[in-house]
NUROZA-138714 format. One line per field, with one value per residue: x, y, z of N, C-alpha, C in turn; residue number from 1. Coordinates in Angstrom, 2 decimals, decimal comma. Each point is the difference from the previous one (the first is absolute). Layout:
REM NUROZA-138714
n.east <- (X;...) $
n.north <- (Y;...) $
n.up <- (Z;...) $
ca.east <- (X;...) $
ca.north <- (Y;...) $
ca.up <- (Z;...) $
c.east <- (X;...) $
c.north <- (Y;...) $
c.up <- (Z;...) $
k <- (NUM;...) $
REM end
This chain:
REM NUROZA-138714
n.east <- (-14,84;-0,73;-0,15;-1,30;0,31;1,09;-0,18;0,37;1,16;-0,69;-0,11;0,96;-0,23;0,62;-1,15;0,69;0,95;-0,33;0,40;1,42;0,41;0,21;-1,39;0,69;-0,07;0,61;-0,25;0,71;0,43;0,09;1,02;-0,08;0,73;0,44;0,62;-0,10;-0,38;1,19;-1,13;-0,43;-1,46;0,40;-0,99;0,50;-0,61;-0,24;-1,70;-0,50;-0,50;0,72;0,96;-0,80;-0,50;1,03;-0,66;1,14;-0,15;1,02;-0,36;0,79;0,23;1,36;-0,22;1,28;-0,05;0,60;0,57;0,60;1,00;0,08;1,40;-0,08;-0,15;-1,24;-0,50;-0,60;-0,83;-0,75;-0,91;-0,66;-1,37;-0,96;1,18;0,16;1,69;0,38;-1,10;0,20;0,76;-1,02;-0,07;1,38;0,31;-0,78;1,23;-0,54;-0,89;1,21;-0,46;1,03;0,30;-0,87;-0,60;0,21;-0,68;1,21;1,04;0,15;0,40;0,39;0,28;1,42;-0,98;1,13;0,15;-0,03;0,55;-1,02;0,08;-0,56;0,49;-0,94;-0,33;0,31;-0,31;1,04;0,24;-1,40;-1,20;0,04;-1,23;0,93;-0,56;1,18;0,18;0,33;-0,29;-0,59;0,79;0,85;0,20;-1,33;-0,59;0,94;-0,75;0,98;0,80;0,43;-1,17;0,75;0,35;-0,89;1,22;0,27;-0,42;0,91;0,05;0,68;-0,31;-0,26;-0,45;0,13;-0,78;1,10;-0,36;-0,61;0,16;-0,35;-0,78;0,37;-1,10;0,43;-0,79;-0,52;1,60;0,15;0,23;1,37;-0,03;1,86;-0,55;0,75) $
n.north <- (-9,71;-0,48;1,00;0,35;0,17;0,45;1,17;0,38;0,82;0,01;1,22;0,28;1,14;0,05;0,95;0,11;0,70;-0,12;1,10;-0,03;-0,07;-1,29;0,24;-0,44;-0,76;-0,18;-1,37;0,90;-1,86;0,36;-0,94;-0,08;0,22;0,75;-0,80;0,33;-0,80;-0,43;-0,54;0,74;-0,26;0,42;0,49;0,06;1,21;0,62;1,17;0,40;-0,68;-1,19;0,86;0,48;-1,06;0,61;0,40;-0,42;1,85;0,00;-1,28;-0,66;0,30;-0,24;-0,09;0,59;-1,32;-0,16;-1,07;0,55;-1,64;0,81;-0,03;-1,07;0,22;-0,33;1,28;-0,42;0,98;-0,64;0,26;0,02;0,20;0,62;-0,10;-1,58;-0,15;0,57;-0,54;-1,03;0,29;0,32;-1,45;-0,60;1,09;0,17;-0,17;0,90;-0,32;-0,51;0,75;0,57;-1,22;0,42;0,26;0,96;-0,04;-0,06;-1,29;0,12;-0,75;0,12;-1,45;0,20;0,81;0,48;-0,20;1,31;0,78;0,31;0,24;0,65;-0,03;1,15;-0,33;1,03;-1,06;0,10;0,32;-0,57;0,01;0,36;-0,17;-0,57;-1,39;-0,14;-1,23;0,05;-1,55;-0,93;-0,74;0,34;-0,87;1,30;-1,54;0,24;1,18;0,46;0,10;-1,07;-0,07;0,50;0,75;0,61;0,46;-0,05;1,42;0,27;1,51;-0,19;1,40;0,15;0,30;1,14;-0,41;-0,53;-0,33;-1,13;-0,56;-1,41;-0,33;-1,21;0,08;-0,70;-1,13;-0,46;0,48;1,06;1,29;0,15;1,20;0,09;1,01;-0,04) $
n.up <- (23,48;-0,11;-0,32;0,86;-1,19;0,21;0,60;-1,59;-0,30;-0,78;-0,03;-0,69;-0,22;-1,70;0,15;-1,41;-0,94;-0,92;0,23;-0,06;-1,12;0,64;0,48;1,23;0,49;0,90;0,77;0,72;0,44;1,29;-0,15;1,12;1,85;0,53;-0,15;-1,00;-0,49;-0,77;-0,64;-0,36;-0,71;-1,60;0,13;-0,99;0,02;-1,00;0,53;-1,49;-0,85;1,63;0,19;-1,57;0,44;0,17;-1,22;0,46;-0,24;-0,87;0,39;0,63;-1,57;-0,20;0,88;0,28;0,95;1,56;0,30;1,24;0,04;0,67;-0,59;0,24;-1,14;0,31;-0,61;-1,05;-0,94;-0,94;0,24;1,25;-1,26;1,21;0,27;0,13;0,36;-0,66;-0,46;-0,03;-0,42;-0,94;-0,19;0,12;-0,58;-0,47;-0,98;-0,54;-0,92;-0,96;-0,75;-0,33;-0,77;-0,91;1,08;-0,71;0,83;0,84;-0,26;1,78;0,42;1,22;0,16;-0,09;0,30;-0,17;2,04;0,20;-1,02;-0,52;-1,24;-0,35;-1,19;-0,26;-0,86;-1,63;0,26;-0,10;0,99;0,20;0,10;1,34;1,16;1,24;0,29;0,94;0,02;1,70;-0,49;1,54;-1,25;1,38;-0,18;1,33;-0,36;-0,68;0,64;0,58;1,43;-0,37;-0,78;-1,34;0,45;-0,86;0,05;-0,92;-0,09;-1,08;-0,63;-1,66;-0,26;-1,46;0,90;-0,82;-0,46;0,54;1,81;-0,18;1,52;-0,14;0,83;0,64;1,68;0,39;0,56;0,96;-0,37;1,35;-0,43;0,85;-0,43;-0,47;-0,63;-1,13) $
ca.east <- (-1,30;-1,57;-0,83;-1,08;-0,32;0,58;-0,68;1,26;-0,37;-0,13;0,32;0,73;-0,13;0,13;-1,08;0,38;0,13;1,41;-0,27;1,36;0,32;1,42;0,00;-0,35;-0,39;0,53;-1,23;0,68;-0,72;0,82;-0,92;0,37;-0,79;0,76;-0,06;-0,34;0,50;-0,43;-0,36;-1,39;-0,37;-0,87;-0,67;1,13;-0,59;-0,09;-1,22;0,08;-1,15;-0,97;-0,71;-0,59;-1,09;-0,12;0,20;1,25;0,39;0,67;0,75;1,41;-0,81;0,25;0,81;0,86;0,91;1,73;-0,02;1,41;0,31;1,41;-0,35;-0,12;-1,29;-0,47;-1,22;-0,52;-1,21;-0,11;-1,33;-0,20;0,16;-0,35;0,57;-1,02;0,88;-0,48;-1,39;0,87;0,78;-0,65;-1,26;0,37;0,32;-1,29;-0,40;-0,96;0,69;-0,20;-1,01;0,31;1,48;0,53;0,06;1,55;0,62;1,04;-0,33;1,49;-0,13;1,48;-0,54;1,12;1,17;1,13;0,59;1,04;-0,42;-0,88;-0,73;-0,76;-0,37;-1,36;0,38;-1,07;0,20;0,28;-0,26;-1,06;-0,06;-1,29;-0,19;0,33;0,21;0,59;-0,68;0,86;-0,55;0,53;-1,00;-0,09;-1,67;-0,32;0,09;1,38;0,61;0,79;0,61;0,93;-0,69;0,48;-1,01;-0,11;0,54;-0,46;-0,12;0,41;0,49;0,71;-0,93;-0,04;-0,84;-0,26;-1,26;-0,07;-0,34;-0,56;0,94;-0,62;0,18;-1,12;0,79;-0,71;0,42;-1,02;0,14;0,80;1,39;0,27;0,36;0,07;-0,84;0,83) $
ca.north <- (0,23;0,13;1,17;0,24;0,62;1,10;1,04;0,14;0,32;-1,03;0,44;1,52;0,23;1,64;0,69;1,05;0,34;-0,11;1,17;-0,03;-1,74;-0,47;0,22;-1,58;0,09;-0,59;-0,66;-1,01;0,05;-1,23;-1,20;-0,99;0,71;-0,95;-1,91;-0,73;-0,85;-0,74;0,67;0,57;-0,29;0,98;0,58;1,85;0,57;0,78;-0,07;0,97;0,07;0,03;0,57;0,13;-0,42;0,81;1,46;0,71;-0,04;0,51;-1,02;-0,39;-1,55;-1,02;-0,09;-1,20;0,32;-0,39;-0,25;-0,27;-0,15;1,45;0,26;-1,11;-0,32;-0,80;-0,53;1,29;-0,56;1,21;-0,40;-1,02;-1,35;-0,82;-1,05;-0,52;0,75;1,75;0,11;-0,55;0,87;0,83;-0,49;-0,61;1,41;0,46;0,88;-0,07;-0,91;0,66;-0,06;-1,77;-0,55;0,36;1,50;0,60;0,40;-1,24;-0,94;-1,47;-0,47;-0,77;-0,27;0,15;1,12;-0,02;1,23;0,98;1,52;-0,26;1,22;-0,44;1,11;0,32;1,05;-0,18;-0,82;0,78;1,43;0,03;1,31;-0,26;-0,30;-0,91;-0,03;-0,88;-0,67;-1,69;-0,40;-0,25;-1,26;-1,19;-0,96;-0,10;-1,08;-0,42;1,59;-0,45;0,96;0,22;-0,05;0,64;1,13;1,48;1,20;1,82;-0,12;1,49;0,07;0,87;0,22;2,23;0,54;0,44;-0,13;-0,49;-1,96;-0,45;-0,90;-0,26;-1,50;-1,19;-0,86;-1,51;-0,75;-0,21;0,63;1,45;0,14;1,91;0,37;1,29;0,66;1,19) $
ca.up <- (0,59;-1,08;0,38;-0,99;-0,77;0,63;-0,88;-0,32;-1,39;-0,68;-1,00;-0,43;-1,50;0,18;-1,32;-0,16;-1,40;-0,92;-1,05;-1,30;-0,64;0,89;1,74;0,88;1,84;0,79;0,75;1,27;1,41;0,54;0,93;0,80;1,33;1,27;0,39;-1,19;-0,84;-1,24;-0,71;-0,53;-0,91;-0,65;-1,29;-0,83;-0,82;-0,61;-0,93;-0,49;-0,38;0,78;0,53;-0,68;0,59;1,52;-0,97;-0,50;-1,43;-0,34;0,44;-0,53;-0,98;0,55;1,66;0,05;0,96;-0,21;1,96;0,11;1,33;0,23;-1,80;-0,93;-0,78;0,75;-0,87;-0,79;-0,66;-0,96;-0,75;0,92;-1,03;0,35;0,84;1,00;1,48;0,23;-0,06;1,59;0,89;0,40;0,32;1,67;0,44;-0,40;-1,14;-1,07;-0,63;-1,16;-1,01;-1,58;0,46;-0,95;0,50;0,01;1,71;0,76;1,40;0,42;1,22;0,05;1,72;0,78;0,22;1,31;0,08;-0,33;-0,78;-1,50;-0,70;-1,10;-0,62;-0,68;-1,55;-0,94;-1,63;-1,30;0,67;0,86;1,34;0,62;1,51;0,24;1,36;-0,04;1,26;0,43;0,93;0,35;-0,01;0,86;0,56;1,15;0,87;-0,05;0,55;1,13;0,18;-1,06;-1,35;-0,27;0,09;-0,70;1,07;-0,37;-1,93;-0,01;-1,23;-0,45;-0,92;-0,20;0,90;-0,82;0,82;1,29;-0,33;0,95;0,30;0,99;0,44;0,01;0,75;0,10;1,06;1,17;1,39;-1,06;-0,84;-0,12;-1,53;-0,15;-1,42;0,34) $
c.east <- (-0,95;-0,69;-1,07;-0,39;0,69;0,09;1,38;-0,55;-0,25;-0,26;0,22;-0,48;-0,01;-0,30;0,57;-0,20;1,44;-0,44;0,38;0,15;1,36;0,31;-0,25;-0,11;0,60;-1,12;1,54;-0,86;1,13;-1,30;0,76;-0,30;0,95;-0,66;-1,05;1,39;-1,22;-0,37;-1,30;-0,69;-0,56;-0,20;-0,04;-1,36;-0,01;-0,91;0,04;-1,06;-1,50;-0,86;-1,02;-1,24;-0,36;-0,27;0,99;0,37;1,33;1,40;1,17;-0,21;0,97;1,55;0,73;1,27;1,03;-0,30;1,40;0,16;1,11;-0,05;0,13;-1,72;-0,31;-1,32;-0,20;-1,24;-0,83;-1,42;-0,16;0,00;-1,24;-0,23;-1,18;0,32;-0,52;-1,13;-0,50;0,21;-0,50;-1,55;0,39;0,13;-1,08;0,26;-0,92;0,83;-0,01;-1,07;0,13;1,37;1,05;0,63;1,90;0,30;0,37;-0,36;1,26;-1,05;1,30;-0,21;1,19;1,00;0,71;-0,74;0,33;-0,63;-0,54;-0,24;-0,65;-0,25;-0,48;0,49;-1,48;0,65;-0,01;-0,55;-1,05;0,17;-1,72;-0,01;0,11;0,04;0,98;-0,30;0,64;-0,96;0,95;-1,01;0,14;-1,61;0,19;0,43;1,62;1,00;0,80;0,66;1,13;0,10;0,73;-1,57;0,28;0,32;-0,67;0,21;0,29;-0,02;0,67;-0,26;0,35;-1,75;-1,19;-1,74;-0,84;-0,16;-0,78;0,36;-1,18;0,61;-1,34;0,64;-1,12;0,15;-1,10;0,50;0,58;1,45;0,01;0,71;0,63;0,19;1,48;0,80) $
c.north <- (0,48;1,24;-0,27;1,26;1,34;1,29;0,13;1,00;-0,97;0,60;1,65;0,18;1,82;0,30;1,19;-0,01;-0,08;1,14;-0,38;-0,97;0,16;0,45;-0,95;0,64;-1,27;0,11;-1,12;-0,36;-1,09;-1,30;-0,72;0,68;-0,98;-1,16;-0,39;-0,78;-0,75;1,26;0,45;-0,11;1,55;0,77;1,20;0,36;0,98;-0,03;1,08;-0,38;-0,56;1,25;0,47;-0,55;0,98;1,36;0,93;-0,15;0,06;-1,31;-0,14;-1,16;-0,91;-0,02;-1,36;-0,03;-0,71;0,06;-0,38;0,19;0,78;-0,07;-1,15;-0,16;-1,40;-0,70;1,53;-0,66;1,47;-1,18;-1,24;-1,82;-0,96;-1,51;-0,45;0,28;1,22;0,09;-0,41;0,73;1,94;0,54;-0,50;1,34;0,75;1,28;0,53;-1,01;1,03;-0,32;-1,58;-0,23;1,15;1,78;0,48;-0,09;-0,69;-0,17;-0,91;-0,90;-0,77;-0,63;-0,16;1,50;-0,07;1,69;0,86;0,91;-0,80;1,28;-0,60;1,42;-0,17;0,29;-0,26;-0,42;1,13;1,21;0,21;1,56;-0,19;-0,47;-1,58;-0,39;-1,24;-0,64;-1,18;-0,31;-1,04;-1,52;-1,23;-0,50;0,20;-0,83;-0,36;0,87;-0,86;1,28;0,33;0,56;1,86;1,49;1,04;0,92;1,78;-0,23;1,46;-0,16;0,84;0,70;1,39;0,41;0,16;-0,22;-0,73;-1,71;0,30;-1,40;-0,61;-1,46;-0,37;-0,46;-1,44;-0,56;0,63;1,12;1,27;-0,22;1,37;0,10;1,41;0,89;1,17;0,31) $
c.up <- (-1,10;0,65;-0,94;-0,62;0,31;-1,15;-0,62;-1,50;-1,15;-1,86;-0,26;-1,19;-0,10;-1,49;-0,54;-1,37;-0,68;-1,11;-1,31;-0,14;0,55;0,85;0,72;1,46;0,58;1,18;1,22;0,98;0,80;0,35;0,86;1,17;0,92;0,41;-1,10;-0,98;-1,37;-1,41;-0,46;-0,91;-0,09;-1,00;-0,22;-1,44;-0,82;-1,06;-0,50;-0,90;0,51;0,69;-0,20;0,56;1,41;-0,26;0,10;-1,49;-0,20;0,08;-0,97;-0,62;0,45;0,86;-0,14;1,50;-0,50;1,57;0,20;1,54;0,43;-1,37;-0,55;-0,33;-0,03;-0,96;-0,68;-0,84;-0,45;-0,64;0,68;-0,18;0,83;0,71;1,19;1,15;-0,48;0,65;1,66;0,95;0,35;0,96;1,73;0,68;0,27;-0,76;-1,06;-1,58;-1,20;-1,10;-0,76;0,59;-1,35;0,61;-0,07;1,86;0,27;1,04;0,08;0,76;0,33;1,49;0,36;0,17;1,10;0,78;-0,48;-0,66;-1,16;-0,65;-1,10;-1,14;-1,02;-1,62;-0,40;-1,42;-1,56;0,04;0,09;0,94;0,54;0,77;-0,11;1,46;0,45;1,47;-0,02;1,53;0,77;0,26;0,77;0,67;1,02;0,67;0,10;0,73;1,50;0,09;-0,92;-1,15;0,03;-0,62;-1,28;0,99;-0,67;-1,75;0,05;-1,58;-0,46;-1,28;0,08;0,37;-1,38;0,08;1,38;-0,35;1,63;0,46;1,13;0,45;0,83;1,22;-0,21;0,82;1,20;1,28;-0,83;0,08;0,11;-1,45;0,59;-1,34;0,25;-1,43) $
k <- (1;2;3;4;5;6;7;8;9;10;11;12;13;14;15;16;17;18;19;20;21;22;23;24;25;26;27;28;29;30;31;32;33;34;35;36;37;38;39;40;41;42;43;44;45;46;47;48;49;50;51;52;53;54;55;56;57;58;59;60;61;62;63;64;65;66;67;68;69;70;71;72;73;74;75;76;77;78;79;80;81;82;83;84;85;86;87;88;89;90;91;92;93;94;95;96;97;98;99;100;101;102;103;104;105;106;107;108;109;110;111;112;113;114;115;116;117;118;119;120;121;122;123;124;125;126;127;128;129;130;131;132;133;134;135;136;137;138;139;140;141;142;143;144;145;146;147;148;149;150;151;152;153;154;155;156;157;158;159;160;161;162;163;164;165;166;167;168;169;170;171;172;173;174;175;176;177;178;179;180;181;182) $
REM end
């Protein structure tokens, strides 16, 4: 069944810091929701000198992930490179875009994730330190949504507290969506 436009999370993301050199953060989210099937298209982030256009000082020069399906690693990337899918693919999301293709901040995009547990974790390239924001979107095309179509269930993280994070998300879609915050 084709739902129109049904309200769903459609993007997680969590704002924090990397004090110490070889400090990382872990970014989990499940995907899939009773009576879904197949797989998911999406888009895994990490900006640290984007942010810089947003006058956050103090950014993480260059942010590197690692995305992993339960623990099999799945994709990783370290200096985005500008890619036309990347580019693409931030733009179908309605992400902000990065500065240059040349920018140190990462980027996946992967259009077959399985179900199940994903993490994604954060470092700083040769021990980097500084505010970083990590962000997964959920780049299935509206028009292709069915009851089936596998869902962004929650986003938690794993991290030494130490100056805090901020954790938001994005519902999308024409109708609501209860959210439980805990």
């Amino acid at each position: 069944v084709i739902r129109p436009n049904p309200g769903r999370l459609i993007n997680l993301s969590i704002l924090t810091e990397l004090p110490s050199a070889g400090d990382t953060f872990t970014m989990g989210t499940v995907i899939g929701g009773a009576g879904t099937s197949g797989t998911k298209p999406i888009l895994v982030r990490a900006a640290g000198p984007a942010l810089a256009a947003f006058g956050v000082g103090g950014t993480l020069a260059d942010p590197a992930l690692e995305f992993f399906a339960g623990t099999t690693k799945i994709g990783e990337n370290d200096n985005w490179g500008g890619t036309t899918v990347l580019t693409d693919a931030f733009t179908a999301v309605g992400a902000f875009q990065y500065a240059a293709g040349t920018s140190k901040d990462a980027a996946i995009y992967n259009a077959t994730v399985a179900p199940g547990n994903n993490s994604i974790k954060i470092s700083g390239v040769g021990g980097a330190t500084g505010t970083v924001i990590a962000e997964l979107y959920d780049a299935t095309p509206s028009s292709s949504l069915t009851d089936a179509t596998p869902r962004l269930i929650n986003v938690s993280v794993l991290k030494h507290l130490g100056s805090g994070l901020t954790v938001g998300f994005v519902i999308g879609g024409a109708t609501t969506r209860a959210v439980l915050i805990r």
